[in-house]
Structures are given as structure tokens and as C-alpha cells.
N, CA, C and O of each residue as an XYZ file, in Angstrom:
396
protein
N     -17.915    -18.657     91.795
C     -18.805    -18.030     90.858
C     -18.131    -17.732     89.520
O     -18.923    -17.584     88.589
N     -16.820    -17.612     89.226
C     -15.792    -17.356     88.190
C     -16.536    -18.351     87.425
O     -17.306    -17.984     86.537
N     -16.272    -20.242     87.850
C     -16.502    -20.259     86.478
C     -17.867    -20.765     86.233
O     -18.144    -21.784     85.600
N     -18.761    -19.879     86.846
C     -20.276    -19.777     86.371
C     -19.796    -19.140     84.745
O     -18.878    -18.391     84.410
N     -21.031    -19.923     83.861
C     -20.782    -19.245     81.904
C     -21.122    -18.095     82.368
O     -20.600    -17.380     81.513
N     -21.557    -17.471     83.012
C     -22.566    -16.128     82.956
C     -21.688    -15.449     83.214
O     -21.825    -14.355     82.667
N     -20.731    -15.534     83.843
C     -19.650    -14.358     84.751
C     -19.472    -13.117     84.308
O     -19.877    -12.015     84.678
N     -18.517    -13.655     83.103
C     -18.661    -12.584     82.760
C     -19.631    -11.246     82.519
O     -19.321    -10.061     82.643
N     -20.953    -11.854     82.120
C     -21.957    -10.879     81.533
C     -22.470    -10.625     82.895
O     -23.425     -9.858     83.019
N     -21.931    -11.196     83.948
C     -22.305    -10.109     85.325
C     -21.489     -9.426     85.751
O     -21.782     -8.604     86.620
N     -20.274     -9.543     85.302
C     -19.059     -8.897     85.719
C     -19.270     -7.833     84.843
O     -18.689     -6.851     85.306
N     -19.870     -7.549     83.717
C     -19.852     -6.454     83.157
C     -20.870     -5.549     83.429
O     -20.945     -4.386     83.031
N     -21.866     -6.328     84.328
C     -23.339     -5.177     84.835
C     -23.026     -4.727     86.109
O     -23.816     -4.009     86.723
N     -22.039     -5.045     86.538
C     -21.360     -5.225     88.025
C     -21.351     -3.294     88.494
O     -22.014     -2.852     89.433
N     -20.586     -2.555     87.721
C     -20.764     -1.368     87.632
C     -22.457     -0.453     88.340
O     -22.340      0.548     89.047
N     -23.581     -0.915     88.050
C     -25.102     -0.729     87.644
C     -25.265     -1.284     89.301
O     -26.224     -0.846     89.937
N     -24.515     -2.041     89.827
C     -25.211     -2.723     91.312
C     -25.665     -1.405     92.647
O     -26.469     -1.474     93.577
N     -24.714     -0.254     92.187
C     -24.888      0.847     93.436
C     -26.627      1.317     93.028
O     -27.505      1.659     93.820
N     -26.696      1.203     91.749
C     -28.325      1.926     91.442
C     -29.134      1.431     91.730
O     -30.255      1.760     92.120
N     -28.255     -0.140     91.436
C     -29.803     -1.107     91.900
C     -30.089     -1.098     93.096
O     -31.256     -0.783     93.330
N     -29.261     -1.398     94.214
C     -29.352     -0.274     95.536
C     -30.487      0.272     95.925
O     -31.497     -0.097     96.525
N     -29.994      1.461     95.330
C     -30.598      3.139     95.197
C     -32.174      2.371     95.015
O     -32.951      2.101     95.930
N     -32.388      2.092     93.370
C     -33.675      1.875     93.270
C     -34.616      0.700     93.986
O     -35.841      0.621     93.897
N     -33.602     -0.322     94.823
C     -34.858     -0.591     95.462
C     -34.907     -0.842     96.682
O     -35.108     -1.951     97.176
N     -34.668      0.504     97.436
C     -34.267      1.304     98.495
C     -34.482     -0.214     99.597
O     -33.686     -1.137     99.765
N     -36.144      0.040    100.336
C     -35.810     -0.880    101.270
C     -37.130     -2.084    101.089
O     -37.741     -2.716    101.950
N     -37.243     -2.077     99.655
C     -37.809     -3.590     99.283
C     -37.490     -5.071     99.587
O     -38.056     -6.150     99.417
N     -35.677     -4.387    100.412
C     -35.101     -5.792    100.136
C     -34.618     -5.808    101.409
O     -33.422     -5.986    101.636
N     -35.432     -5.638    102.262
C     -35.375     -5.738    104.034
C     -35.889     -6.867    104.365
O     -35.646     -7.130    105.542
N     -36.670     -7.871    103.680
C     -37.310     -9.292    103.706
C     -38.582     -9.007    104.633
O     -39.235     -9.952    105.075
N     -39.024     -7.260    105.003
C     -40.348     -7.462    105.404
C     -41.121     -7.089    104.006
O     -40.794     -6.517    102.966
N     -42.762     -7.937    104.703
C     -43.428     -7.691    103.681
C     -43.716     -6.366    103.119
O     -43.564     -5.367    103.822
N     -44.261     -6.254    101.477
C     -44.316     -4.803    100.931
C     -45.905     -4.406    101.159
O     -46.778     -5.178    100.763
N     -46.187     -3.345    101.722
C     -47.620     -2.887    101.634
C     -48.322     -3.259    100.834
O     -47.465     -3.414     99.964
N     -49.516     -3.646    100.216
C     -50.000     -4.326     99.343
C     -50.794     -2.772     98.484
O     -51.646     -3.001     97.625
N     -50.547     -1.775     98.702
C     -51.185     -1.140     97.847
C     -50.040     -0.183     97.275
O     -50.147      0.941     96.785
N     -48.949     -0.954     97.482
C     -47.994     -0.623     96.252
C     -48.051     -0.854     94.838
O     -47.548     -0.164     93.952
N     -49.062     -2.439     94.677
C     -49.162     -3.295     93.749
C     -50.288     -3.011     92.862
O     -50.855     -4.085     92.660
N     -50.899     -2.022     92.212
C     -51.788     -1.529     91.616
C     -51.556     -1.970     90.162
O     -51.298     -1.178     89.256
N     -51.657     -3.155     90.031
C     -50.890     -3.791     88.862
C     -52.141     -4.534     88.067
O     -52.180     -5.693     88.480
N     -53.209     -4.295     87.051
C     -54.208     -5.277     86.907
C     -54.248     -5.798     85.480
O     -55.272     -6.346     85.074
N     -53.098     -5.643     84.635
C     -52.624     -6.492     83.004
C     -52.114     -7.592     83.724
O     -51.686     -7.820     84.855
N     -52.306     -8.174     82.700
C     -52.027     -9.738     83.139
C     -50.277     -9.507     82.837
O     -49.603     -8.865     82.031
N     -49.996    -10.501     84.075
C     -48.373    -10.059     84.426
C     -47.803    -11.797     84.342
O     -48.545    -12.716     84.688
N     -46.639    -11.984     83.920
C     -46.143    -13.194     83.849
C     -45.098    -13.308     84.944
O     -44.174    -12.509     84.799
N     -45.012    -14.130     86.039
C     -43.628    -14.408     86.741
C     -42.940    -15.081     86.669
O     -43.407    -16.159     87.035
N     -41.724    -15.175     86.314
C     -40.996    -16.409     85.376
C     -39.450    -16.788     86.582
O     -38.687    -16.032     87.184
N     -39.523    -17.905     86.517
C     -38.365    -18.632     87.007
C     -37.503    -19.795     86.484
O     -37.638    -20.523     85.501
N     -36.802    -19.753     87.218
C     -36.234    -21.089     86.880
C     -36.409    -22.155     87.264
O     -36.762    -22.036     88.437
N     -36.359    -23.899     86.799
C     -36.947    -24.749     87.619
C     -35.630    -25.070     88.670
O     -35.944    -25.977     89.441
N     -34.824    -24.777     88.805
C     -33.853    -25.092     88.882
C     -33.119    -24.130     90.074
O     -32.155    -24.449     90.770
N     -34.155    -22.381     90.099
C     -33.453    -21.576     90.719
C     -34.071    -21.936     92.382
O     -34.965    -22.682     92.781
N     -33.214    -21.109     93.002
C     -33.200    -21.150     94.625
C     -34.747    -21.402     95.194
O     -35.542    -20.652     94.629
N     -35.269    -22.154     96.035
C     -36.394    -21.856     96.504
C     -36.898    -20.350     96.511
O     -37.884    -20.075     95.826
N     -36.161    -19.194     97.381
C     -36.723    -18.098     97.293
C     -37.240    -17.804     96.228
O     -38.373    -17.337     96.116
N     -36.614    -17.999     95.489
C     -37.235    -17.533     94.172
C     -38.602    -17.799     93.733
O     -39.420    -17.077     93.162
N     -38.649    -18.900     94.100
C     -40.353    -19.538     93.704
C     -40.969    -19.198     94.638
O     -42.151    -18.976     94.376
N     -40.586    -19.006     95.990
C     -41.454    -18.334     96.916
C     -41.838    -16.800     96.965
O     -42.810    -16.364     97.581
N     -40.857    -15.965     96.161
C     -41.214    -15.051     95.209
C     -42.265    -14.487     94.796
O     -42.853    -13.461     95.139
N     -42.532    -15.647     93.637
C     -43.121    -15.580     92.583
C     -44.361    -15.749     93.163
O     -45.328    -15.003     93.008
N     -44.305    -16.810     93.876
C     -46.262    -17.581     94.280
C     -46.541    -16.421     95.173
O     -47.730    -16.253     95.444
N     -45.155    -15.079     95.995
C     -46.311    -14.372     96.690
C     -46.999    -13.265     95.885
O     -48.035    -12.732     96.283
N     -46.249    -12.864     94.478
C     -46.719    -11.937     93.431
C     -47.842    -12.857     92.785
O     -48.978    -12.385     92.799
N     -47.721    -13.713     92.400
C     -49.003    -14.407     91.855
C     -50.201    -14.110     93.167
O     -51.284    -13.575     92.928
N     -49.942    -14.389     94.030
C     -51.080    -14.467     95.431
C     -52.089    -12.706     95.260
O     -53.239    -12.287     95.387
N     -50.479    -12.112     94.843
C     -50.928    -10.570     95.165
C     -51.236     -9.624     94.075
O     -51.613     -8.480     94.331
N     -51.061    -10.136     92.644
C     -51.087     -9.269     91.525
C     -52.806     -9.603     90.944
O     -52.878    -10.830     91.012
N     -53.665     -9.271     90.616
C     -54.559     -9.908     90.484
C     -54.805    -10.860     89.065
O     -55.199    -12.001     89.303
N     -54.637    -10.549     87.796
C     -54.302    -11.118     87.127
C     -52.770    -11.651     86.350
O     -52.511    -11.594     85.148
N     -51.716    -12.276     87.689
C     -50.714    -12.666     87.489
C     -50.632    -14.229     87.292
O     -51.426    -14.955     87.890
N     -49.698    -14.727     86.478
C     -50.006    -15.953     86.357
C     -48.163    -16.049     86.787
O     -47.424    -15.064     86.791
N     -47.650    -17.731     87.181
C     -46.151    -17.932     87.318
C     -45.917    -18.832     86.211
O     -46.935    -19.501     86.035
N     -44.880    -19.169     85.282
C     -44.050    -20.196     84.621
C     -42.812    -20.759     85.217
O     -42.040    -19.867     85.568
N     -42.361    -22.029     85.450
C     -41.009    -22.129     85.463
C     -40.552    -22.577     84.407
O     -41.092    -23.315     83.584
N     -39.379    -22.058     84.421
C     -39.041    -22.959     82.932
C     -38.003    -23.791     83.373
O     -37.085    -23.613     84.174
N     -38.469    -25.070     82.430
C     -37.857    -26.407     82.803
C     -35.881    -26.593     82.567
O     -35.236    -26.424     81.533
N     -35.557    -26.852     83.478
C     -33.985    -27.226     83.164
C     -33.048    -25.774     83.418
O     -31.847    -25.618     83.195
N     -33.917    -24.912     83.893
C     -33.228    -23.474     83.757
C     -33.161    -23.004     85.807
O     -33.775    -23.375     86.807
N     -32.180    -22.145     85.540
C     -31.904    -21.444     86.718
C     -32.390    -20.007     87.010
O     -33.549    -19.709     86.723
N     -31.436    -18.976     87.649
C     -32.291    -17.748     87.916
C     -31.273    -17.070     86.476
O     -31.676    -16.075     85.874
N     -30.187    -17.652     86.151
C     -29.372    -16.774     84.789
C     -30.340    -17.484     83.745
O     -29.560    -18.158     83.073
N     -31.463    -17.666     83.312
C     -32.125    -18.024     82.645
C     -32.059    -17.231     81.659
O     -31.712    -17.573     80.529
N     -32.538    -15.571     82.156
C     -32.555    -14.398     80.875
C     -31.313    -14.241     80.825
O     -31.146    -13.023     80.775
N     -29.821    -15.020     80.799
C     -28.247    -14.611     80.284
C     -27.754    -15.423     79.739
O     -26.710    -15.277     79.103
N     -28.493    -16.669     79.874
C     -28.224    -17.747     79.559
C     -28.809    -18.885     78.304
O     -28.334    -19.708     77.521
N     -30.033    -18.373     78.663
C     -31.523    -18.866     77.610
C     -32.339    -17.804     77.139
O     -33.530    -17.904     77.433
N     -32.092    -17.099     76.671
C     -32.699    -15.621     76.099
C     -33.673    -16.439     75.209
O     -34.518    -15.652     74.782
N     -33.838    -17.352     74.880
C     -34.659    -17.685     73.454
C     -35.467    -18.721     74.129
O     -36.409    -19.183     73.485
N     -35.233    -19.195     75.418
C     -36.431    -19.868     76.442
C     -37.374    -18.655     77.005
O     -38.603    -18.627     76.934
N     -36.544    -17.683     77.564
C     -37.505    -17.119     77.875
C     -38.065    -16.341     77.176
O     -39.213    -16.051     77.512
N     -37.630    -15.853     76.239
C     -38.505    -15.184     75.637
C     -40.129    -15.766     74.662
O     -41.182    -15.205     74.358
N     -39.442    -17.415     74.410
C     -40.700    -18.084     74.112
C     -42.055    -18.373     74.951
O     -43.251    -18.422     74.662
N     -41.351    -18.528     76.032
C     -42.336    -18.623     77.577
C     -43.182    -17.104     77.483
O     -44.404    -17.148     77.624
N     -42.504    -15.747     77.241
C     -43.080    -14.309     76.918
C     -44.235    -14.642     75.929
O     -45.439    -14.582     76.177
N     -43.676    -14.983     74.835
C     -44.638    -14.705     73.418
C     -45.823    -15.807     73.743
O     -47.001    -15.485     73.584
N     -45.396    -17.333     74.281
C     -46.519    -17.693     74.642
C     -47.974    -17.459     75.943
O     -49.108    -17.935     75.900
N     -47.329    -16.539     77.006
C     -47.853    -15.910     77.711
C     -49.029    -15.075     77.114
O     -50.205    -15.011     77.472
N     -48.253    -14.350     75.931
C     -48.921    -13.290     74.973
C     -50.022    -13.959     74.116
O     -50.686    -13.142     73.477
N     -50.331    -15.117     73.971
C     -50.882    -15.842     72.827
C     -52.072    -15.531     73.617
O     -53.183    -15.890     73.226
């Protein structure tokens, strides 16, 4: 993973991992989340990489399934360091979401 480009800029959030933890206590037990956690009805964008792990897209299509007005993007040629890596992909994929 060293010589992933990103390393560094995870090696420096590396500190922040006990909170992330904390905050998402037991979301990340791989059972499903109650569905009336999701009280979510602005249109929501789920963004990936084309490139990142299956889970990831399996992810996304179950928040798209479950958000009601959620839509998914992948973006082409990109991974899951997309936002560390391509800040100016994704954020175009954002603003055009917004259009």
C-alpha cells in the first residue's frame, strides 16, 4: 500500500480512524441497516469508482434501491481514492448531478 500515490494523504488521516470507529458503531457488521434509518428524500448522488472493488458498487445499487430519490455515477478510469486522487472528477460528476 506504501507505494499507492495516495499514501501518504492516508497516512496523515490515519490519526481520525479510532472516531471513525466510534461513529459508525455497528454499521459495519455486514448485516443489513434497518431501513427506517434512511429518511433521506433530496436527491442524493452515490459516486464510485469504475475501477473500485465490487463491494463498492454493491454499495451503492443497495442505497440507490433504498434512498428514494438517489441516483449512482461511476466515474470512468477512477478507483475508491477517487476524492484524493481526482478531486476535480469528482467534483464535476457533483456540479453535474446539481445541473
Amino acid at each position: 500500500m506504501k507505494a499507492d500515490p495516495s499514501w501518504n494523504k492516508m497516512e496523515s488521516l490515519a490519526h481520525t480512524l479510532a472516531y471513525d470507529g466510534m461513529i459508525m458503531g455497528t454499521t459495519q457488521s455486514g448485516n443489513p441497516l434497518p431501513v427506517d434509518r434512511w429518511n433521506i428524500t433530496i436527491p442524493t448522488l452515490i459516486i464510485t469508482g469504475e475501477n473500485s472493488e465490487p463491494l463498492f458498487h454493491d454499495a451503492a445499487q443497495a442505497l440507490v434501491e433504498l434512498l428514494p430519490k438517489a441516483a449512482t455515477h461511476s466515474l470512468p478510469g477512477q478507483d475508491h481514492s477517487a476524492v484524493i486522487m481526482a478531486p476535480e472528477v469528482v467534483a464535476n460528476a457533483i456540479v453535474d448531478f446539481e445541473r
